[in-house]
The first five atom37 places (N, CA, C, CB, O) and aatype in JSON, in Angstrom:
{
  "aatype": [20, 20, 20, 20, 20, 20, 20, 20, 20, 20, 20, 20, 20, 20, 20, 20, 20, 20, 20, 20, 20, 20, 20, 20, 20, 20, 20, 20, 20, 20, 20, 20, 20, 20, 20, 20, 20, 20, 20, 20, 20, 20, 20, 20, 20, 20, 20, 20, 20, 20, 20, 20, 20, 20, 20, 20, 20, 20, 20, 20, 20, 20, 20, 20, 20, 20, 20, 20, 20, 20, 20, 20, 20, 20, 20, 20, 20, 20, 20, 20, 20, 20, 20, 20, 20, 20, 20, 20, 20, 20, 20, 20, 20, 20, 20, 20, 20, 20, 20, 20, 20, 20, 20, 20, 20, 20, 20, 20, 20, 20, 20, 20, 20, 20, 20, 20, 20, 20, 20, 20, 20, 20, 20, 20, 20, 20, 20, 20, 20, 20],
  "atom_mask": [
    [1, 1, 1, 1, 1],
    [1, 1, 1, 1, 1],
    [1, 1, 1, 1, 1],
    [1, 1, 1, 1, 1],
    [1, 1, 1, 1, 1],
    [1, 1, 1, 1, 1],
    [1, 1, 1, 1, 1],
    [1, 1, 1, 1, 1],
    [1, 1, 1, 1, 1],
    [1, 1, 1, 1, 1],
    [1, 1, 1, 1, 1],
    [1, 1, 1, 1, 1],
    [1, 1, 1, 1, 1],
    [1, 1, 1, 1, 1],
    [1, 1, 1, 1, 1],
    [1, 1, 1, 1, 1],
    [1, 1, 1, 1, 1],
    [1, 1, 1, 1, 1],
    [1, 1, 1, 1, 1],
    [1, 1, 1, 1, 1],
    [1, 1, 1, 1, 1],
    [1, 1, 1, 1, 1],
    [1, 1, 1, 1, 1],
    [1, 1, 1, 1, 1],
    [1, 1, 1, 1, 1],
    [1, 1, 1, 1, 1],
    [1, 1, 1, 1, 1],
    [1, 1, 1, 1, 1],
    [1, 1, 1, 1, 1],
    [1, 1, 1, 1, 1],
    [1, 1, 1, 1, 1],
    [1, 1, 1, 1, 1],
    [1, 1, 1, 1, 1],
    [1, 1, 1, 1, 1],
    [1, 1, 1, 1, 1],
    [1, 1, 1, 1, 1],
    [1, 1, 1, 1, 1],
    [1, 1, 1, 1, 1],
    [1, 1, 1, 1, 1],
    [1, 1, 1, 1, 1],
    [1, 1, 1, 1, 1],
    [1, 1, 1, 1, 1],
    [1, 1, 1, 1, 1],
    [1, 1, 1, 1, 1],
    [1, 1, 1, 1, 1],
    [1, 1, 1, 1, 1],
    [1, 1, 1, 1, 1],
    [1, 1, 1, 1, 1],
    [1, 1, 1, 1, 1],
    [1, 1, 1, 1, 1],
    [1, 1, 1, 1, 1],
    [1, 1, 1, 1, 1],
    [1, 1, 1, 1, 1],
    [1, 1, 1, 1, 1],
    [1, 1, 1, 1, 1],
    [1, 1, 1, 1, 1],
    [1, 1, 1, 1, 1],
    [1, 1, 1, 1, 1],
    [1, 1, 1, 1, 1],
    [1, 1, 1, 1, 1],
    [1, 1, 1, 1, 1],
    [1, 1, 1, 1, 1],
    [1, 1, 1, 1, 1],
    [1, 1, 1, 1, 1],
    [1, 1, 1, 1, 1],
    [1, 1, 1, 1, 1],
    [1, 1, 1, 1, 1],
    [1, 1, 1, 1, 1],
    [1, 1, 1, 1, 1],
    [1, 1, 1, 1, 1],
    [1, 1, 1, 1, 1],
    [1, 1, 1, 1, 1],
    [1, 1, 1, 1, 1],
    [1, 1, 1, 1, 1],
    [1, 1, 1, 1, 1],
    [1, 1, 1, 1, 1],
    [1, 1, 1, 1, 1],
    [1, 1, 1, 1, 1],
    [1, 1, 1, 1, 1],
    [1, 1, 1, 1, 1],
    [1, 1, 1, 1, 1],
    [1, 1, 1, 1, 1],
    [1, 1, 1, 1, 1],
    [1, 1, 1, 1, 1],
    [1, 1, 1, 1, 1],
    [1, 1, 1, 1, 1],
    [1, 1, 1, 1, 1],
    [1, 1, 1, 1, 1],
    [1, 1, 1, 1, 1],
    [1, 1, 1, 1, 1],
    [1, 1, 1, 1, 1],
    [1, 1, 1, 1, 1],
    [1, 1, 1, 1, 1],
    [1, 1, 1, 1, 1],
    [1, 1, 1, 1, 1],
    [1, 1, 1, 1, 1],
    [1, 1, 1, 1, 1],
    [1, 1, 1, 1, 1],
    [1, 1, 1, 1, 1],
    [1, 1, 1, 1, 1],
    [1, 1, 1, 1, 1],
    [1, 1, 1, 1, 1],
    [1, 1, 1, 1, 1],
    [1, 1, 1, 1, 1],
    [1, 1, 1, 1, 1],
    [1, 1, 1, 1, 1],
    [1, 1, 1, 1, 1],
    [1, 1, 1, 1, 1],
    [1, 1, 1, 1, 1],
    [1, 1, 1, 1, 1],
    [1, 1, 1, 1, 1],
    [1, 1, 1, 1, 1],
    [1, 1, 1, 1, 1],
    [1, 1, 1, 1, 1],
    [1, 1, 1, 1, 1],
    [1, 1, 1, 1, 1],
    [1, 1, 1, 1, 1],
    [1, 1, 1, 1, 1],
    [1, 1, 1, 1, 1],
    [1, 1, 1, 1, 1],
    [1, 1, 1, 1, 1],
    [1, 1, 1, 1, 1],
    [1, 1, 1, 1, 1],
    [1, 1, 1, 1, 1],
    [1, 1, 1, 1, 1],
    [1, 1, 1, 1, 1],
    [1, 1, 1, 1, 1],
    [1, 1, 1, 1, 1],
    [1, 1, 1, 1, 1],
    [1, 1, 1, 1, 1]
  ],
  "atom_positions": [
    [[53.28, 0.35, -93.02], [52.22, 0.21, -94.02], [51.48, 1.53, -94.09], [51.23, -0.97, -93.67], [50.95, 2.2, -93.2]],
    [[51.59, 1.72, -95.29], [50.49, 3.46, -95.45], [49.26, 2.88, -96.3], [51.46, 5.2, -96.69], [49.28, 2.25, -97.36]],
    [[47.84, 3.43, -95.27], [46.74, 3.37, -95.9], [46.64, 4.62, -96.32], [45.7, 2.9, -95.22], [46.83, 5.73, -95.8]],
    [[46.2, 4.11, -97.72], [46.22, 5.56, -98.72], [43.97, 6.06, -99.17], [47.55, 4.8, -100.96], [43.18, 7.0, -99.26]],
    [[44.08, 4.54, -99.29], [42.37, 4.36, -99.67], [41.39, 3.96, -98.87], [42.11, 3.46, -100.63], [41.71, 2.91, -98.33]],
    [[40.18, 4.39, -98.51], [39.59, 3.75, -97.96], [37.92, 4.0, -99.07], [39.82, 4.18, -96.34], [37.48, 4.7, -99.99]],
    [[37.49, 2.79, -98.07], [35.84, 2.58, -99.05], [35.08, 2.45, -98.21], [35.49, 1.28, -100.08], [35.46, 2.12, -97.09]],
    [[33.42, 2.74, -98.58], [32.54, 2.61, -97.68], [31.72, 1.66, -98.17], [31.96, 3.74, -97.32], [31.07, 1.98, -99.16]],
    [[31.54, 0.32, -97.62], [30.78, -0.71, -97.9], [29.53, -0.75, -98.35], [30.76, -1.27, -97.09], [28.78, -0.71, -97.39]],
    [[29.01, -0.81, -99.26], [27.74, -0.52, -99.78], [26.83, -2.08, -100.17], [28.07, 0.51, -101.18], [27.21, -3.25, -100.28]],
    [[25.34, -1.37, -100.31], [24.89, -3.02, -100.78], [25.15, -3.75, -101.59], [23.92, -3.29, -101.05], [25.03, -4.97, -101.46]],
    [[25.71, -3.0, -102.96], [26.27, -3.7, -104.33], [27.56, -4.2, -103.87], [26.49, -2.64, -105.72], [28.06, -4.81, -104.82]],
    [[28.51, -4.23, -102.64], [29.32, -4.74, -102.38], [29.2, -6.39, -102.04], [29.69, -3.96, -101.6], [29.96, -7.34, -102.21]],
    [[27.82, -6.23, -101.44], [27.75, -7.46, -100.23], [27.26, -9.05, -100.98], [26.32, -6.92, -98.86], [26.77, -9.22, -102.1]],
    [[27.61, -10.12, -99.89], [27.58, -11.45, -100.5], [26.59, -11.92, -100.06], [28.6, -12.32, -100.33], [26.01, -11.22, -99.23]],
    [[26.09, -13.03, -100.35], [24.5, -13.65, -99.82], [24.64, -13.78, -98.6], [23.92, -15.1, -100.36], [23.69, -14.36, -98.08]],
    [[25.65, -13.41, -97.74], [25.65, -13.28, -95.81], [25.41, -12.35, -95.34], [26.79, -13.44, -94.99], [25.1, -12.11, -94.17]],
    [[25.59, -11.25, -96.78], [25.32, -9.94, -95.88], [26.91, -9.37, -95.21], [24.08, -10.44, -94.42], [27.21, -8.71, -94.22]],
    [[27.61, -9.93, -96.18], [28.67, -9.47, -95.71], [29.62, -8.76, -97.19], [29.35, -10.77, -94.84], [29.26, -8.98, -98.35]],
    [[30.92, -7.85, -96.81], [31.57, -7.91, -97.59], [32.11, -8.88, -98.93], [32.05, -7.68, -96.95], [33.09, -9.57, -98.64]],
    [[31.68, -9.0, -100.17], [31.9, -9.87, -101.22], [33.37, -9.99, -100.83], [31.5, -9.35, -102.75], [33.72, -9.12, -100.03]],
    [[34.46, -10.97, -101.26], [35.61, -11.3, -100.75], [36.24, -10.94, -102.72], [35.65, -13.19, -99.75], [37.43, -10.69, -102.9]],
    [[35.32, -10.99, -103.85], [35.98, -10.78, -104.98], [35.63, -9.12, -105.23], [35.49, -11.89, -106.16], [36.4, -8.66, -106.07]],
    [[34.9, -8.37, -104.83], [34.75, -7.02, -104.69], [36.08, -6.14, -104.16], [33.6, -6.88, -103.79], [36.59, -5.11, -104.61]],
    [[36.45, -7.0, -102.94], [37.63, -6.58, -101.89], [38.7, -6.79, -102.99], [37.85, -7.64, -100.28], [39.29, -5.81, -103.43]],
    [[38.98, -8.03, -103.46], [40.25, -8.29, -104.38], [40.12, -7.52, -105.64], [40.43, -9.86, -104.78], [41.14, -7.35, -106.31]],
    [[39.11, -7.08, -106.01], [39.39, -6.36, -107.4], [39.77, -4.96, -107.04], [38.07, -6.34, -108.45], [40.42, -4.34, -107.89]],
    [[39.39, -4.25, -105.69], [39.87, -3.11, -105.1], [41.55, -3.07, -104.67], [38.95, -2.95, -103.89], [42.37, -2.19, -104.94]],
    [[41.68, -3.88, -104.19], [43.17, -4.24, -103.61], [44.04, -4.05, -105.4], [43.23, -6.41, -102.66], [44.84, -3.16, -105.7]],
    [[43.6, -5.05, -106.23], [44.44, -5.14, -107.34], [44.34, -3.78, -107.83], [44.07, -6.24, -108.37], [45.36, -3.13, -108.08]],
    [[43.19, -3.3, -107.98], [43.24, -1.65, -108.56], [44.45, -0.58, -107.76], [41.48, -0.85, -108.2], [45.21, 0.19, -108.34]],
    [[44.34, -0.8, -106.37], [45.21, 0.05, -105.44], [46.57, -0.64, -105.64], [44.68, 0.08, -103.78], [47.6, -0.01, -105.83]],
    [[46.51, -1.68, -105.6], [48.09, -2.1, -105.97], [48.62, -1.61, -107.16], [48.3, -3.58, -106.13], [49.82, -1.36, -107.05]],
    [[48.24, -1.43, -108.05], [48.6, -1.59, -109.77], [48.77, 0.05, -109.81], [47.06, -2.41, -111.09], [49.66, 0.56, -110.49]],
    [[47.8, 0.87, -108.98], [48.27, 2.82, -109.02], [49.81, 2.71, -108.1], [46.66, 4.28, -107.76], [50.86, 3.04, -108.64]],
    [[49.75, 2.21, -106.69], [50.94, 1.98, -106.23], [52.03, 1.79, -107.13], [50.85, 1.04, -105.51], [52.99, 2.55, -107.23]],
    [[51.84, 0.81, -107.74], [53.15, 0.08, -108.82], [53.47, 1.37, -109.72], [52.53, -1.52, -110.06], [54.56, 1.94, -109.59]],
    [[52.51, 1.84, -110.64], [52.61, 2.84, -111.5], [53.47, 3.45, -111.34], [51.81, 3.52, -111.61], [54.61, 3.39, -111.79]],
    [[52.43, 4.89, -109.86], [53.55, 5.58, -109.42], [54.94, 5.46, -108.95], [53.22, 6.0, -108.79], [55.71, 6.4, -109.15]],
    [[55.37, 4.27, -108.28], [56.61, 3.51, -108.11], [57.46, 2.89, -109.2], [56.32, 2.55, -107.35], [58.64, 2.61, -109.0]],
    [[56.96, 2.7, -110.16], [57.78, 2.47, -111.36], [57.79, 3.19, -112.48], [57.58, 1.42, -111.79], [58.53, 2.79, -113.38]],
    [[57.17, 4.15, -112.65], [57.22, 5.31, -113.46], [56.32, 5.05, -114.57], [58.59, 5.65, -113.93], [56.24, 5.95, -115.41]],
    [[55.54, 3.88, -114.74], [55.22, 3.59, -115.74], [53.42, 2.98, -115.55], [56.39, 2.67, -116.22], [52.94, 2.46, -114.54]],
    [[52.78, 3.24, -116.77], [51.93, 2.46, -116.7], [51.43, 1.21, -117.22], [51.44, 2.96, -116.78], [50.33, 0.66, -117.35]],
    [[52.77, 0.93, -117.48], [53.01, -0.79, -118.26], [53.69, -1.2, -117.5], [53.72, -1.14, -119.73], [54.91, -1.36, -117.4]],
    [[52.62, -1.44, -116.77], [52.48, -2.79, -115.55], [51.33, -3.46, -115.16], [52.86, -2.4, -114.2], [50.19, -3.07, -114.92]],
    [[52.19, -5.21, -115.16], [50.5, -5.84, -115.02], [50.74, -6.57, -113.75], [49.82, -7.07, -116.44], [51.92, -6.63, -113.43]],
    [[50.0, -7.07, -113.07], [49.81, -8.27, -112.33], [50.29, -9.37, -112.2], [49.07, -8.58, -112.45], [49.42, -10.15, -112.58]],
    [[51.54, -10.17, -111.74], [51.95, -11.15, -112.02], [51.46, -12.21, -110.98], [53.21, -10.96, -112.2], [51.1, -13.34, -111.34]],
    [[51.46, -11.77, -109.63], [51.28, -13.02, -108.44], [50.54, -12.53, -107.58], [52.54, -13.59, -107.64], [50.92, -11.39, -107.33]],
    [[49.2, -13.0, -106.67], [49.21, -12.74, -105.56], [49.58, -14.38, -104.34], [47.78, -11.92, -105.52], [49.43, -15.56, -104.66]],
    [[49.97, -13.92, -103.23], [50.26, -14.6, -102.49], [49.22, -15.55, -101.53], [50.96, -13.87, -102.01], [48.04, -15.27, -101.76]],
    [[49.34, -16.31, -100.8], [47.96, -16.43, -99.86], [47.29, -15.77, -99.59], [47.92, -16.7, -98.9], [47.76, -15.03, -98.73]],
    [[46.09, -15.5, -99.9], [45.3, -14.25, -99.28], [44.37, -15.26, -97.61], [43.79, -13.42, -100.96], [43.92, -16.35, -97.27]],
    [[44.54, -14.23, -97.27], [44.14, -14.56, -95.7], [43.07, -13.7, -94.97], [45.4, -14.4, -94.8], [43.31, -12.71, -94.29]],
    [[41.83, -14.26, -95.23], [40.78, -13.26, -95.0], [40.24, -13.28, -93.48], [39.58, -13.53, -96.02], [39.2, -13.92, -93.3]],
    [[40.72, -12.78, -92.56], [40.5, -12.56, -91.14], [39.33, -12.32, -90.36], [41.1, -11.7, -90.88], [38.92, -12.93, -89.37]],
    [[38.77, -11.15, -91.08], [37.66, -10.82, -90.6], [36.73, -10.13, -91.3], [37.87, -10.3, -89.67], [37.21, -9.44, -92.2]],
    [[35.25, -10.06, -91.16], [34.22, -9.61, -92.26], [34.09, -8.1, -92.5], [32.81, -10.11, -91.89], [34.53, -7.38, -91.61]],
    [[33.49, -7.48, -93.68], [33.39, -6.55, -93.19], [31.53, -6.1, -93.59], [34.68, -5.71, -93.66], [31.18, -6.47, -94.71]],
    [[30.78, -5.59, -93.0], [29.61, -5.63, -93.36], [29.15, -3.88, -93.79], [28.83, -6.39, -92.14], [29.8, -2.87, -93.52]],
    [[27.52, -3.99, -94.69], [27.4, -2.88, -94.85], [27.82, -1.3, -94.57], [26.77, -3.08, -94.71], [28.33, -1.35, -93.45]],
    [[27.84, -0.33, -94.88], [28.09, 0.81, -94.0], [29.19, 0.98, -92.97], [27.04, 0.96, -93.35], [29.26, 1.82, -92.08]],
    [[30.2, -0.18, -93.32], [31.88, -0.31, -92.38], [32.79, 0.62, -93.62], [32.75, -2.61, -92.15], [32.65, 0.37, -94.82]],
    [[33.43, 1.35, -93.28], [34.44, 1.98, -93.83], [36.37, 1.28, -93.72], [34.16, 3.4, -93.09], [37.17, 1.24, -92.78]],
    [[36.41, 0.97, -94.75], [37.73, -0.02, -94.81], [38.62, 0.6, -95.4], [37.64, -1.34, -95.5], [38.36, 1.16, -96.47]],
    [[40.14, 0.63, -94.71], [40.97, 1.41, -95.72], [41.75, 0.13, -96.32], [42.04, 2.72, -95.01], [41.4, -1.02, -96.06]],
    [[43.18, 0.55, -97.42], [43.8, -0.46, -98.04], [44.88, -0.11, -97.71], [43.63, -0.72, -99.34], [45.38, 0.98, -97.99]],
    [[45.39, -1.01, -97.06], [47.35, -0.63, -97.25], [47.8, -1.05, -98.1], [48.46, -1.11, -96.31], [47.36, -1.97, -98.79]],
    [[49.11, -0.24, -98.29], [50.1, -1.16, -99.47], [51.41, -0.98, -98.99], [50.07, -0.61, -101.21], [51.75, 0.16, -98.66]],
    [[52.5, -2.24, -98.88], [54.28, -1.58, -98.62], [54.76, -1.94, -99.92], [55.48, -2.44, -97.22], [54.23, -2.79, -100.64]],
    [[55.59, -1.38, -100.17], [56.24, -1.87, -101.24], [57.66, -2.82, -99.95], [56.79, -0.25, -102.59], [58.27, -2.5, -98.94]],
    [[57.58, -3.85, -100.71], [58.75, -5.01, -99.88], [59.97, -5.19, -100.56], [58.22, -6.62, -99.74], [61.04, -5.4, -100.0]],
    [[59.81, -5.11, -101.69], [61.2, -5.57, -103.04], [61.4, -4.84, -104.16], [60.99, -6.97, -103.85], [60.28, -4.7, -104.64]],
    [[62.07, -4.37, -104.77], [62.34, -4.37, -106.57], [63.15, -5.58, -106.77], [63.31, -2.89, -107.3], [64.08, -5.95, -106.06]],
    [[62.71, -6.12, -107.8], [63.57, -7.18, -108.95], [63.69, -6.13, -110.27], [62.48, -8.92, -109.49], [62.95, -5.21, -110.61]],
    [[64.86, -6.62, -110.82], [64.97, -6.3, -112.15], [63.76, -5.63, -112.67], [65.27, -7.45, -112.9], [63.64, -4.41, -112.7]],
    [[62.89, -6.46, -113.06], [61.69, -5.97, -113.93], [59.89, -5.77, -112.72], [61.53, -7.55, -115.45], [58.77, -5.32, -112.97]],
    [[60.55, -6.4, -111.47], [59.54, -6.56, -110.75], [59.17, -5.52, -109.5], [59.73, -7.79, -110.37], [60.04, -4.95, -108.84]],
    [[58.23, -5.41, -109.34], [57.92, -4.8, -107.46], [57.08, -5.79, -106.94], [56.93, -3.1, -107.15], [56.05, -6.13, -107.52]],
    [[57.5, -6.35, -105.7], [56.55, -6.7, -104.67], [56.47, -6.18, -103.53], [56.6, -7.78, -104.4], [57.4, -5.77, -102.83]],
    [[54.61, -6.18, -103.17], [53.96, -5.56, -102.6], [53.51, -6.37, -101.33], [53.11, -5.09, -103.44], [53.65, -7.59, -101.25]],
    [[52.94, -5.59, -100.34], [52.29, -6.81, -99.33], [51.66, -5.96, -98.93], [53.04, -7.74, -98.19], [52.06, -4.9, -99.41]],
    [[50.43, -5.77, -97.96], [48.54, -5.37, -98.23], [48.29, -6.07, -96.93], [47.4, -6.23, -99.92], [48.73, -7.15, -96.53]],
    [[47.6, -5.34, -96.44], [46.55, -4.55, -95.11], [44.88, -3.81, -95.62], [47.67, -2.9, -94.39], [44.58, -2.67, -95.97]],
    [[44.14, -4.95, -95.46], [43.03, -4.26, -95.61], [41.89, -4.45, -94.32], [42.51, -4.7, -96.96], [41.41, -5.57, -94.17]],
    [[41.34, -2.94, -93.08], [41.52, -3.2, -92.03], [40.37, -2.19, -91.8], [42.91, -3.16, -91.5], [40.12, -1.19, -92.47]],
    [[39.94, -2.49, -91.09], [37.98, -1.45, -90.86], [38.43, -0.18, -90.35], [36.5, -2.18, -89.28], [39.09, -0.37, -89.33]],
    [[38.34, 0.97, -90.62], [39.02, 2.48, -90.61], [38.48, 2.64, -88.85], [38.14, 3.96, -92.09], [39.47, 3.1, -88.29]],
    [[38.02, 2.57, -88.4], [36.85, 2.54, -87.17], [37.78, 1.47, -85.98], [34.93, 1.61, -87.85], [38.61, 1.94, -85.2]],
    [[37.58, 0.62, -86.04], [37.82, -0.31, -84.72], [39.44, -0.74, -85.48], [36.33, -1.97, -84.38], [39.98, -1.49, -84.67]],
    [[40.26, -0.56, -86.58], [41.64, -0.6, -87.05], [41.57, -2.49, -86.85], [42.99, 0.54, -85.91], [42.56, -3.21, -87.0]],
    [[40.59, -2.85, -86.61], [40.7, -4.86, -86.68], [41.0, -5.08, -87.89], [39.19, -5.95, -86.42], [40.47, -4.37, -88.74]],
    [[41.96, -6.13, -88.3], [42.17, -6.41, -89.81], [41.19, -7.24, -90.41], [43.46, -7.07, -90.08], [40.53, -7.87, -89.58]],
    [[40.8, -7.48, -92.0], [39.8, -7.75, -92.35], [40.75, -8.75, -93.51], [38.74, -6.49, -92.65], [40.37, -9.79, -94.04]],
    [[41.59, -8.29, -93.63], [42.57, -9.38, -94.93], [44.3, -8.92, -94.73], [41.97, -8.84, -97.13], [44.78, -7.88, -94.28]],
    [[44.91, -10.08, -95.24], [46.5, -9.62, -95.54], [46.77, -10.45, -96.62], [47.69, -9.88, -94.28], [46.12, -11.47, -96.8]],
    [[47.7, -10.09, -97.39], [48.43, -10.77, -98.97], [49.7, -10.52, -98.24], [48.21, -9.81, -100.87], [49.81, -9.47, -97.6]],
    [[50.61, -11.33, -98.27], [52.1, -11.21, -97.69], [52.52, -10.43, -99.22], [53.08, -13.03, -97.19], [52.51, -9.2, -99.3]],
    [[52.91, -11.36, -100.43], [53.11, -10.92, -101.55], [51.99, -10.85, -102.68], [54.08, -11.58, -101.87], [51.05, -11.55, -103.08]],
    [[52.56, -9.69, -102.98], [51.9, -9.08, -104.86], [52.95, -8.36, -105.71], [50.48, -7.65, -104.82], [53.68, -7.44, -105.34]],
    [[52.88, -9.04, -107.12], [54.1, -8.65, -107.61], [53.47, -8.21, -108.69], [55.25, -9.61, -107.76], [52.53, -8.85, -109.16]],
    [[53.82, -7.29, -109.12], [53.75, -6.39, -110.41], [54.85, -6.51, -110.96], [53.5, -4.98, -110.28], [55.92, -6.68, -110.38]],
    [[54.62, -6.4, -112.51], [56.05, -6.86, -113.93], [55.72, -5.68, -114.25], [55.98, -8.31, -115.45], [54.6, -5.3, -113.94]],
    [[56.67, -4.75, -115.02], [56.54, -3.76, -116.04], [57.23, -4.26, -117.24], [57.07, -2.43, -115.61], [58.32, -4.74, -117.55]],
    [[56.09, -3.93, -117.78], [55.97, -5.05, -119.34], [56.21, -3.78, -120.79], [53.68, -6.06, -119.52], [55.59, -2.73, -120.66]],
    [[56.77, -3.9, -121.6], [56.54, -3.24, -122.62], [55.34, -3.45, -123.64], [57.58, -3.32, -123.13], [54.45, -4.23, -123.33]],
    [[55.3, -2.84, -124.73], [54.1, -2.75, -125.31], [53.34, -3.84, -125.81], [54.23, -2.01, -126.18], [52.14, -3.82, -126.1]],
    [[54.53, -5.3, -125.92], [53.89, -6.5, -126.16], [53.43, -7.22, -125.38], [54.42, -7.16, -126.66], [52.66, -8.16, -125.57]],
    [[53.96, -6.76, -124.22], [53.45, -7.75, -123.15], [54.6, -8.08, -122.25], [52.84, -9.11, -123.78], [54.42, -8.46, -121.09]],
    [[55.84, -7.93, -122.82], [56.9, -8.55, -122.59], [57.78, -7.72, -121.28], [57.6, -8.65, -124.0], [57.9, -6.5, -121.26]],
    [[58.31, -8.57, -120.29], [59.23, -7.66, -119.12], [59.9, -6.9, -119.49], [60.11, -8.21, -118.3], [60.55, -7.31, -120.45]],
    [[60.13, -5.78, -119.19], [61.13, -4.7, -119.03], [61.59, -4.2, -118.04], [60.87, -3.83, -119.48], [60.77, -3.89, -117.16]],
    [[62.9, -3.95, -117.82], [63.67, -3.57, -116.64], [62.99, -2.02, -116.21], [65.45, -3.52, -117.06], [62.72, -1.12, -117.0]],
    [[62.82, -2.0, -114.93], [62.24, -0.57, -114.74], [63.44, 0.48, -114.16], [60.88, -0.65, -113.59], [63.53, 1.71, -114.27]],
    [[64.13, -0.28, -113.63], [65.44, 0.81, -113.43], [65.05, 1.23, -112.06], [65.56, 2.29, -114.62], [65.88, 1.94, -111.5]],
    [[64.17, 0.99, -111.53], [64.04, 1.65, -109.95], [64.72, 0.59, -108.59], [62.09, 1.88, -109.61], [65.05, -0.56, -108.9]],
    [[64.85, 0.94, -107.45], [65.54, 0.24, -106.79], [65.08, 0.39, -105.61], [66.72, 0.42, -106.93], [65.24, -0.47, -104.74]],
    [[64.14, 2.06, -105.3], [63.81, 2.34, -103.88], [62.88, 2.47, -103.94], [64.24, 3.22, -103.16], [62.47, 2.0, -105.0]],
    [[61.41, 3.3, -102.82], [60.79, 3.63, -103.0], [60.11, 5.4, -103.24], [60.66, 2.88, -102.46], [60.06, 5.92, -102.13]],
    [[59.78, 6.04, -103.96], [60.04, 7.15, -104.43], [58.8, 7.63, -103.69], [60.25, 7.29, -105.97], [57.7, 7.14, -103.94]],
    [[59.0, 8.77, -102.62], [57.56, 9.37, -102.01], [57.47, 10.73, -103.36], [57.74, 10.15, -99.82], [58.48, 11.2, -103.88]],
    [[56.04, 11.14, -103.71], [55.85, 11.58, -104.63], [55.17, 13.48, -103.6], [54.82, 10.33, -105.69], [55.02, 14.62, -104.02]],
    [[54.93, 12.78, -102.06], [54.57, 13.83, -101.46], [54.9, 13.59, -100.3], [53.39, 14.18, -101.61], [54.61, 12.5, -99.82]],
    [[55.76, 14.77, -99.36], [56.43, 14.17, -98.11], [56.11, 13.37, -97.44], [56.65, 14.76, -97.34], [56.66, 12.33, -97.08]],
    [[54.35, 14.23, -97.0], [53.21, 13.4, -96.22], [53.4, 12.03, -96.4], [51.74, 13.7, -96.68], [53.59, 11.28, -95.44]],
    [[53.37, 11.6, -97.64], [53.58, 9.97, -97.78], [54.28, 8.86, -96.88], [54.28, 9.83, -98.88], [53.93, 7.69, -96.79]],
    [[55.43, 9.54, -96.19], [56.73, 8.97, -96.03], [56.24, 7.8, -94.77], [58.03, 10.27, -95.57], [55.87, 8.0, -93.62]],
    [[56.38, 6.8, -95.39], [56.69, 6.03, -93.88], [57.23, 6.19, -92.53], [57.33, 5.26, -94.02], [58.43, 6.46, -92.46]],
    [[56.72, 6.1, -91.72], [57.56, 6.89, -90.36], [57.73, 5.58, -89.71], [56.6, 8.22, -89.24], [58.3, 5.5, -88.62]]
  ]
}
């Protein structure tokens, strides 16, 4: 899993506990997933098709710095799925996991299109999974 992003928890983040909002976290994850997909499918017609159980582990509160993982797990025909690590940069405790997230690359109507990819393409060595 490569964490590429991380965030620093702020008050406009937080929920009436005083903790990390849990729909703040998911609209971050979908944003980092969907640049993932992009760059991995060459395209920016791609939307969102599934997420999987999300499994929220542990909190994260004000002023915690959290990064996001992403693997890419599959290509289908028209699809990539993804699976996600989001984990406090500091003490590395996990804070959430999505087994699957699948991104479609859609043409201009909306409609699937084959993306033609099959692997995963590092765009900078550094990237490379080790």
């Amino acid at each position: 899993m490569n964490f590429y992003t991380r965030k620093w928890v702020k008050p406009e983040d937080l929920n009436a506990h005083g903790t990390l909002f849990g729909g703040s976290l998911l609209s971050w994850i979908d944003e980092e997933a969907a640049i993932y997909s992009i760059i991995q499918l060459g395209t920016n017609g791609c939307v969102t098709k599934y997420m999987s159980e999300i499994n929220f582990v542990s909190s994260a509160k004000q002023g915690d710095i959290i990064e996001l993982g992403i693997k890419a797990i599959s290509f289908g025909r028209t699809s990539l799925s993804l699976a996600c690590e989001v984990r406090n940069k500091i003490t590395l405790k996990t804070i959430l996991t999505i087994d699957k997230i699948v991104f479609v690359s859609v043409d201009e109507k909306g409609f699937p299109v084959p993306h033609g990819r099959t692997e995963i393409t590092y765009t900078d060595e550094r990237l490379r999974e080790g």
